[in-house]
FILUMVEX-956650 format. One record per residue (C-alpha): residue in one letter; x, y, z. Coordinates in steps of 0.001 Angstrom, whole numbers, padded with zeros to 6 digits, always signed. Example, Ala and Ser with C-alpha at 12.3 -4.5 7.8 and 13.67 -1.06 7.14 Angstrom:
<recs>
a+012300-004500+007800s+013670-001060+007140
</recs>
This chain:
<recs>
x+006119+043394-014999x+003495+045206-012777x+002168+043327-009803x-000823+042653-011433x+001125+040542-014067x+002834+039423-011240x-000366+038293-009132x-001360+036927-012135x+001635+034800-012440x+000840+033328-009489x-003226+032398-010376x-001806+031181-013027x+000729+028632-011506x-001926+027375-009349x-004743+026957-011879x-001951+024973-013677x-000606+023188-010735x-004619+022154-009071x-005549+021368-013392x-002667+018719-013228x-003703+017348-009705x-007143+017360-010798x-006722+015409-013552x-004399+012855-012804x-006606+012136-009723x-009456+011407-012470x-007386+009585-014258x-006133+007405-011787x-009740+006569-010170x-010850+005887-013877x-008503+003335-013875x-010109+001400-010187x-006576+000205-009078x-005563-001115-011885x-002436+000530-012928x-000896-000352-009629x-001733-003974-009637x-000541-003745-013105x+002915-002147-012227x+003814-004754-009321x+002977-007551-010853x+003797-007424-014162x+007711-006038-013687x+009351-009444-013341x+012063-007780-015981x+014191-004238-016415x+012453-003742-020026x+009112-004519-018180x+009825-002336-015357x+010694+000579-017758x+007565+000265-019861x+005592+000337-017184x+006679+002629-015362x+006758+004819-018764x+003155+003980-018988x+001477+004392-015745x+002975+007926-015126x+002053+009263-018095x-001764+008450-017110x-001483+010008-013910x+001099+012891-014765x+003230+012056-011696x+007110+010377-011401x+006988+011083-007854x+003741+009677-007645x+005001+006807-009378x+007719+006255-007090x+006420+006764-004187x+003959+004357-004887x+006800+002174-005838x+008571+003095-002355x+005311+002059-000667x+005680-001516-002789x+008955-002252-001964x+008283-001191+001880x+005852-004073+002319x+007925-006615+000171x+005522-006984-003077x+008616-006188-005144x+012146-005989-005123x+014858-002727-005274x+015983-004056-008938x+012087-003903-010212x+011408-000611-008364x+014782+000741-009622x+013250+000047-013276x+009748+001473-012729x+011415+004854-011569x+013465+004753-014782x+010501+004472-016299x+008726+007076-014171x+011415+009215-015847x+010616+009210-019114x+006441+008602-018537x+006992+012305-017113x+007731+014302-020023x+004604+013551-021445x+002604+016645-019878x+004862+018513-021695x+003585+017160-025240x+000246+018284-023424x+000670+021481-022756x+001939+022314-026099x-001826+021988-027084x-001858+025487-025121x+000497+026926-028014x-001812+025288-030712x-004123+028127-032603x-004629+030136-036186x-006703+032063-038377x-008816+029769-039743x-011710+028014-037865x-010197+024903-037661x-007287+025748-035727x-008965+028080-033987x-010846+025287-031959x-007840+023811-031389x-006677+027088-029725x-005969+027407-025658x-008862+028611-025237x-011449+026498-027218x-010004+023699-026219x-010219+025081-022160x-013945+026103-022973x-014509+022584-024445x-013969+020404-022220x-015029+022593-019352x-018466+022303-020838x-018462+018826-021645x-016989+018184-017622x-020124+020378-016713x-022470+018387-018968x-021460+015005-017838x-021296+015910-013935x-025085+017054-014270x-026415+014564-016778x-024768+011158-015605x-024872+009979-012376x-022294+007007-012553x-019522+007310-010958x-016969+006356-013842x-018526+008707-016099x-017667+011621-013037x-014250+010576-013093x-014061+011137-016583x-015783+014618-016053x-012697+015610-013518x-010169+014330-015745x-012133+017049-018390x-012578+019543-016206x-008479+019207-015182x-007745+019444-018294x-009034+023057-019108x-008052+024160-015276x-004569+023203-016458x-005344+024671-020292x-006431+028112-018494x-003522+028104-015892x-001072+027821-018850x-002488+030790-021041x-002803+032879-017718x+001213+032098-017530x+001897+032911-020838x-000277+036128-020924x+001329+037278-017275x+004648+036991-018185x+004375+038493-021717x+005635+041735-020892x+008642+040199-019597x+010291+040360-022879x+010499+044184-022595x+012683+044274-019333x+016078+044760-018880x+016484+043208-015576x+014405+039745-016587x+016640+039467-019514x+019832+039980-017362x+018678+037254-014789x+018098+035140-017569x+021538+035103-019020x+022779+033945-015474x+020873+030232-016448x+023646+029931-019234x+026052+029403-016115x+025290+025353-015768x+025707+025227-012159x+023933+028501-011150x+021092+026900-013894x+020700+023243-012564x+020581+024841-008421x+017620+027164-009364x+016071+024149-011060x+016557+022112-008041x+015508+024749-006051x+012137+025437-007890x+011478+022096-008262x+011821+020811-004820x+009250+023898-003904x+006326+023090-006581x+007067+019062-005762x+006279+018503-009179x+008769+017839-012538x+005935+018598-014707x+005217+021886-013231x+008222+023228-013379x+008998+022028-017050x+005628+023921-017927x+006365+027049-016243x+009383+026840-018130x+007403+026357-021319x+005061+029706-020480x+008536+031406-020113x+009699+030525-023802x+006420+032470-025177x+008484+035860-024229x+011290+034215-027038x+014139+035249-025006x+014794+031261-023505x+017677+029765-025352x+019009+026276-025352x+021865+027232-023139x+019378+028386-020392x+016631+026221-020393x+019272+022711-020719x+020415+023698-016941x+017300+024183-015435x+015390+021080-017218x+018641+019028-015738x+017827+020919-012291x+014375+019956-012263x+015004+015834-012628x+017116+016319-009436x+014638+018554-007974x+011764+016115-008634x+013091+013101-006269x+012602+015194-002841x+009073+014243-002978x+010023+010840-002766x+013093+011005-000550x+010237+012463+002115x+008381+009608+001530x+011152+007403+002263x+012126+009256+005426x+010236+007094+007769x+010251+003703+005651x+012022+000540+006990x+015529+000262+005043x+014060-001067+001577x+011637+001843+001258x+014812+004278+001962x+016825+002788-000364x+013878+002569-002967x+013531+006246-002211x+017401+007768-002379x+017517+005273-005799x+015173+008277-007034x+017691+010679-006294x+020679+008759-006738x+019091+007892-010763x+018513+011139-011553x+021949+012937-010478x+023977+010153-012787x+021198+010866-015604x+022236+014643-015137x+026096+013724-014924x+026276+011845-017954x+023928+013725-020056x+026349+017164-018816x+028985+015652-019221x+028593+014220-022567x+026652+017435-023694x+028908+020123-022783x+032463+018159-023544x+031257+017966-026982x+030186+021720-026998x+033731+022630-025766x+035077+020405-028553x+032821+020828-031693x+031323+024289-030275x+028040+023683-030896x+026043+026367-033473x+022464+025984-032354x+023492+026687-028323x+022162+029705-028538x+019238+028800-030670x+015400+030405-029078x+013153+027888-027731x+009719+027650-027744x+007227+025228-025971x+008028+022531-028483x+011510+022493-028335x+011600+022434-024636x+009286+019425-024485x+011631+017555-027373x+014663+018509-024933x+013247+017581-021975x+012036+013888-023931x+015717+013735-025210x+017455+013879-021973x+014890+011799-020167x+015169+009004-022803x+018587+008557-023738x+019796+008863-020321x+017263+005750-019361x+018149+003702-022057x+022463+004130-020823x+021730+003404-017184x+018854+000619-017457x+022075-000769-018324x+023515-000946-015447x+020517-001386-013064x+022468-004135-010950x+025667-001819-010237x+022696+001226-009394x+021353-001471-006796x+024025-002376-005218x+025489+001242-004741x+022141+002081-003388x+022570-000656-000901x+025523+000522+000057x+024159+003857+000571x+021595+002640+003086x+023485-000678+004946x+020677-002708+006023x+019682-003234+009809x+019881-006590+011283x+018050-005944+014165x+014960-006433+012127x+012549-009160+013802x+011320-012225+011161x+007990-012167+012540x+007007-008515+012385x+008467-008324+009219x+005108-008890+007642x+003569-006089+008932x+005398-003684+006793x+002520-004891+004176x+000538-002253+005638x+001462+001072+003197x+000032+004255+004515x+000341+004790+000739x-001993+002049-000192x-005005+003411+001417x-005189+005612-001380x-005568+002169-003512x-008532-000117-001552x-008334-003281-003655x-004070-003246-002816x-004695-002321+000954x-007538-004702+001427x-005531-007387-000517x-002023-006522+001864x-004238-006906+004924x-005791-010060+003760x-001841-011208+003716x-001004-009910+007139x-003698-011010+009068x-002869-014518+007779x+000778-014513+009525x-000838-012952+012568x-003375-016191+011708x-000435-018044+011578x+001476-016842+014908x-001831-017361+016643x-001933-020915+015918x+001807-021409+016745x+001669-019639+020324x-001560-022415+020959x+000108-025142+019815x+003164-024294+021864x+001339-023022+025172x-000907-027221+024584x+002003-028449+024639x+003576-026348+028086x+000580-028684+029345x+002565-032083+028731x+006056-030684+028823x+007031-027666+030737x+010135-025516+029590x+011456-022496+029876x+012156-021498+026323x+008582-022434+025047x+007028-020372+027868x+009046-017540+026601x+008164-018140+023063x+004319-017907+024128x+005116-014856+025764x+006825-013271+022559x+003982-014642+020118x+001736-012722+022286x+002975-009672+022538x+003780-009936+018550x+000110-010547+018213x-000849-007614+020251x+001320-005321+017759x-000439-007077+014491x-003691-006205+015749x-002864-002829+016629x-000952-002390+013334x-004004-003803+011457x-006897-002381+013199x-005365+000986+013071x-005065+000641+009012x-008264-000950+008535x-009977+002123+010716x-008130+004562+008420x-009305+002729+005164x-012819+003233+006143x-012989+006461+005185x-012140+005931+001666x-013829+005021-001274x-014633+001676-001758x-016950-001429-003061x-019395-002951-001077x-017054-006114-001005x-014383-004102-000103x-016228-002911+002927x-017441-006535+004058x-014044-007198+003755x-012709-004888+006024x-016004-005143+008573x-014831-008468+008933x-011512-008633+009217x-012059-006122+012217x-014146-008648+013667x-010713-011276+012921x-008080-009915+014519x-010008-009294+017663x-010953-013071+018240x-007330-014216+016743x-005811-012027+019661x-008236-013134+022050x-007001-016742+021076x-003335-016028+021655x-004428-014319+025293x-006049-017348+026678x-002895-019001+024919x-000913-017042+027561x-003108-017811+030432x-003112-021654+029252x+000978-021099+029362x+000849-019492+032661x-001695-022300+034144x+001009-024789+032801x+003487-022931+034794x+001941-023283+037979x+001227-026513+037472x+005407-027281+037352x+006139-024683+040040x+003456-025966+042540x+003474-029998+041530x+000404-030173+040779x-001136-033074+039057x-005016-034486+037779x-006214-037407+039221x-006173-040178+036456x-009560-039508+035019x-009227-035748+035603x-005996-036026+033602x-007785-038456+030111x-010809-035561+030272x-008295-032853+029546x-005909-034987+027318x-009693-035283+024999x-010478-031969+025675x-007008-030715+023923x-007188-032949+021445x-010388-031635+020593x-009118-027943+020702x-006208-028873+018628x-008457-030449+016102x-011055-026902+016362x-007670-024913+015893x-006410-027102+012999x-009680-027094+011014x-010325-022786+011988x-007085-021880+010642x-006444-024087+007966x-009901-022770+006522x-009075-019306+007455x-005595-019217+005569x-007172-021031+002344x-010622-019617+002540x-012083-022751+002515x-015903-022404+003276x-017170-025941+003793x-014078-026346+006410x-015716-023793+007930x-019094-025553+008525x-017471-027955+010749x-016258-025504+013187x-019557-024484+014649x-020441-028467+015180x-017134-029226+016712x-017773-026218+019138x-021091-027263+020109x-019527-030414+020775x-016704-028680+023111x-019507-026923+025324x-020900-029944+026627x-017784-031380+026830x-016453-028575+029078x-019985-028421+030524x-019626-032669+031483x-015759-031910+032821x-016739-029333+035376x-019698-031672+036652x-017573-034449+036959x-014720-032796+038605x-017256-031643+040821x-018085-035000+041707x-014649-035762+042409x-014112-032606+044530x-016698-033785+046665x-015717-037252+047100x-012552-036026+047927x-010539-037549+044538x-009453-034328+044258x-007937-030956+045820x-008724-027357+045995x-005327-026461+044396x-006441-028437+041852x-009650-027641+040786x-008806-023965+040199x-006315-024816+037461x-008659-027384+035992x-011670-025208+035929x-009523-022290+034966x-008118-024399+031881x-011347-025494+030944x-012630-021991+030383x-009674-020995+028508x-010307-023798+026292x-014220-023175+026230x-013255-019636+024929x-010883-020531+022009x-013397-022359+020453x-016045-019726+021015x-013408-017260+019096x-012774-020268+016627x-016374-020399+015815x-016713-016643+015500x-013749-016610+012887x-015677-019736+010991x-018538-016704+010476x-016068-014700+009241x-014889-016490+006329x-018498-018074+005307x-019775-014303+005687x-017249-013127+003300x-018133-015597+001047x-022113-014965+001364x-024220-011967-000216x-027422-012433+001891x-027238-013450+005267x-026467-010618+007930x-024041-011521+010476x-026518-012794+013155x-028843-015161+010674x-025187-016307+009499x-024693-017515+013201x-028005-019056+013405x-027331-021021+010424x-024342-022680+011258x-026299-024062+014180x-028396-027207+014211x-030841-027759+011282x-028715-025929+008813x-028590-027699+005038x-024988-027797+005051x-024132-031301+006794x-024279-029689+010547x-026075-033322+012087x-023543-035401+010008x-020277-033315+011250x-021854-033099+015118x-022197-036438+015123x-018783-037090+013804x-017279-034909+016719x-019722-036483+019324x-018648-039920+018318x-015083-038981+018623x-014862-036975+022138x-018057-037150+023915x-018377-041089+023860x-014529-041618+024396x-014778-039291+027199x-017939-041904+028488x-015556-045067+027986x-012800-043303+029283x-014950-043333+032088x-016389-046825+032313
</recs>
């Protein structure tokens, strides 16, 4: 082997290696998101688990795709270890399949027929028809569909490039010698590992493998160690991935590795005890690209179908492994929804945010309610617990924001992108709410630490004035969480209804200032309470938008505004009234 053969080697591995890429890339967009919403939610069982697993990694040619999709799953608590233990199983055998494909690459024969179905007809083929449909078609499916093509004969190409470069191999003493060495299990399964863990890719390696049986000097006893290498090799993909993952995404990830070296165990074990016993005649037998793909299916499968067995013993040794961490905080816990692996997958990433801006929707709410009610009853521990809410806040939108940003540049629908446009827009008036929730918690402090007290009627105008932002809060959020539109057209009348309420307050406390009814001391915590309060509904009615804007596919977000205002169709006199009734005119015979 000169080192142009040996150059050519090389072309050839990476014509092979981008050809895969290429087309399970296609593939995978073909399917719009599909396969994964597919694999976690339809894996409530092992045989579920198994089959899909099987079937979604034979579409896009990857088990360490698979499971590091699977990793990112598990991370952000969409699915259990036991179900991701069962989709890697799966991942397993849905692996071998490129091998079936590549044996295409070893189809060909004299007569015309099988001469199209030669390496490089079928290459020229469907590099054509790729061509063809990029320049005829301009939808965007039917593009996919032209990479998938046009991976295909990249891969097709990289394999007979393989197969040519290595040809001459057959002819050398010292290739033949090294070979020999892979009859050695132990020496044969490391330089599996080895090779695999460099390509990052099971498939690769079993192909490379294949392009080395056309010299016909691989034999069973070589290739078994290194195909038993490569599953080992395969799962340091996915331990990487797992690296930085909270303790369910590590686990999910060493499950990879801890899978594959009992599959390699038991099928050694079982393979070469009988060998010592019955001395197997067909150990030394030549393989060819066929063969090696039926091996490689053999081991894959049978091993599965022993250790899907024991699935619950493989959990809870993998728990073991990684010993969880009970320093982890309940209400941060949600935030592991966000996947850096999702953004690959906009319909799962927009659908986890959805989620996780709801509990920091939900924390929100809690740190108001709490920081009201500092106003009637001063402690301590609640003070705290508006103090912790906000900071947890803080982190969700930074978490969030920071995702959402990064999902921006990907490719997406045009409801996707609303989506995301406005749940920007969200989490900056949710954390604005559970600020002024702070400051409301802090006003309530000075309050206790300084004595200070409303006058009677000061004290019924704020007592209306919360009850009014408790009922803006109620109806914002409960709307928010269910996506409830016509909730949302009573926010904007309720907050109309709030502004001259807050605008009446700071009149009349005026009044009161002046006639001396009331202090300095005072009046900066009441006026400072009253803007707080002003603000969270301004924020309240600015989420209301958000939700009838994500429901709308007309109105931009300023005519949305404008419509939610007086004259609107949608009951806006009927619910102002109802508000007006309720606060402004009790306010008026609170007064009387």
């Amino acid at each position: 082997m000169d080192i142009l053969d040996f150059v050519m080697l090389l072309g050839g591995v990476a014509m092979f290696l981008y050809g895969m890429s290429l087309m399970g890339d296609g593939l995978k967009k073909v399917a719009g998101n599909k396969l994964e919403l597919i694999l976690y939610r339809l894996s409530s069982n092992p045989l579920k688990g198994i089959l899909l697993g099987t079937g979604v990694t034979a579409v896009i040619q990857s088990s360490s795709a698979t499971s590091v999709m699977v990793v990112g799953f598990v991370n952000s608590a969409m699915m259990k270890l036991r179900q991701a233990i069962a989709i890697i199983m799966g991942a397993v055998i849905g692996t071998s399949i490129t091998g079936w494909i590549i044996c295409l690459s070893s189809v060909g024969g004299t007569s015309p027929a099988l001469k199209l179905l030669s390496t490089e007809a079928l290459a020229a083929i469907t590099a054509v028809a790729s061509i063809i449909l990029k320049s005829v078609v301009k939808k965007r499916s039917t593009k996919h569909i032209a990479d998938i093509l046009m991976g295909f004969a990249v891969l097709m190409f990289g394999m007979k490039t393989m197969s040519g470069s290595v040809s001459a191999l057959k002819e050398d003493p010292g290739f033949i010698s090294f070979l020999t060495s892979f009859s050695n299990p132990f020496l044969g399964i490391l330089i599996g590992i080895v090779f695999t863990a460099i390509l990052q890719s099971a498939s690769a390696s079993v192909g490379i493998l294949q392009a080395l049986s056309s010299t016909g000097l691989i034999t069973l006893d070589e290739a078994l160690p290194i195909i038993l290498g490569i599953a080992i090799g395969a799962s340091v993909p996915v331990l990487l991935s797992g690296m930085g993952s909270p303790k369910d995404g590590k686990r999910t990830a060493i499950s990879y590795l801890v899978i594959e070296t009992l599959r390699v165990i038991l099928f050694a074990a079982v393979f070469y005890g009988l060998n010592a016993i019955l001395h197997f005649s067909f150990i030394h037998q030549t393989m060819d690209m066929f063969s090696i793909a039926l091996l490689n299916t053999l081991f894959r499968v049978s091993t599965v179908i022993v250790l899907a067995l024991f699935i619950p013993l493989i959990e809870k040794l993998v728990v073991k492994l990684v010993p969880g961490n009970p320093a982890d905080e309940e209400n941060t816990r949600d935030m592991d929804r966000l996947e850096e692996r999702f953004l690959a997958y906009p319909t799962l990433a927009v659908e986890q945010t959805r989620l996780t801006i709801n509990k920091m929707a939900e924390l929100t709410q809690k740190s108001m309610n709490v920081a009201i009610g500092l106003l009637d009853e001063y402690s301590e521990k609640d003070f705290a617990e508006v103090e912790s809410l906000e900071g947890i806040v803080d982190r969700y939108e930074d978490k969030i924001g920071s995702y959402l940003m990064k999902l921006t540049g990907r490719e997406m629908t045009e409801t996707q992108n609303k989506a995301v446009s406005q749940y920007l827009r969200a989490i900056t008036d949710l954390e604005r709410i559970s600020d002024h929730a702070m400051n409301i918690a802090e006003r309530a402090q000075e309050l206790k630490e300084k004595k200070i007290s409303f006058s009677d009627k000061g004290k019924k105008e704020m007592d209306t004035l919360k009850d009014a932002i408790l009922e803006i809060l109620s109806i914002t959020f409960s709307c928010f969480l269910e996506d409830d539109t016509d909730e949302a057209y009573r926010v904007e009348p309720l907050e109309q209804v709030i502004d001259k309420l807050c605008q009446k307050m700071r009149e009349k406390h005026t009044a009161r200032l002046q006639k001396g009814k009331c202090t300095i001391g005072q009046g900066y915590v009441f006026n400072d309470l009253i803007a707080d309060f002003e603000r969270v509904s301004d924020h309240c009615s600015n989420i209301a938008i958000v939700i009838v804007d994500l429901m709308s596919n007309s109105l931009d977000v300023h005519e949305l505004s404008e419509s939610m205002h007086e004259g609107h169709p949608d009951r806006y006199d009927e619910y102002y009234e109802e508000f007006r009734s309720k606060y402004l005119k009790k306010k008026d015979k609170d007064e009387e």
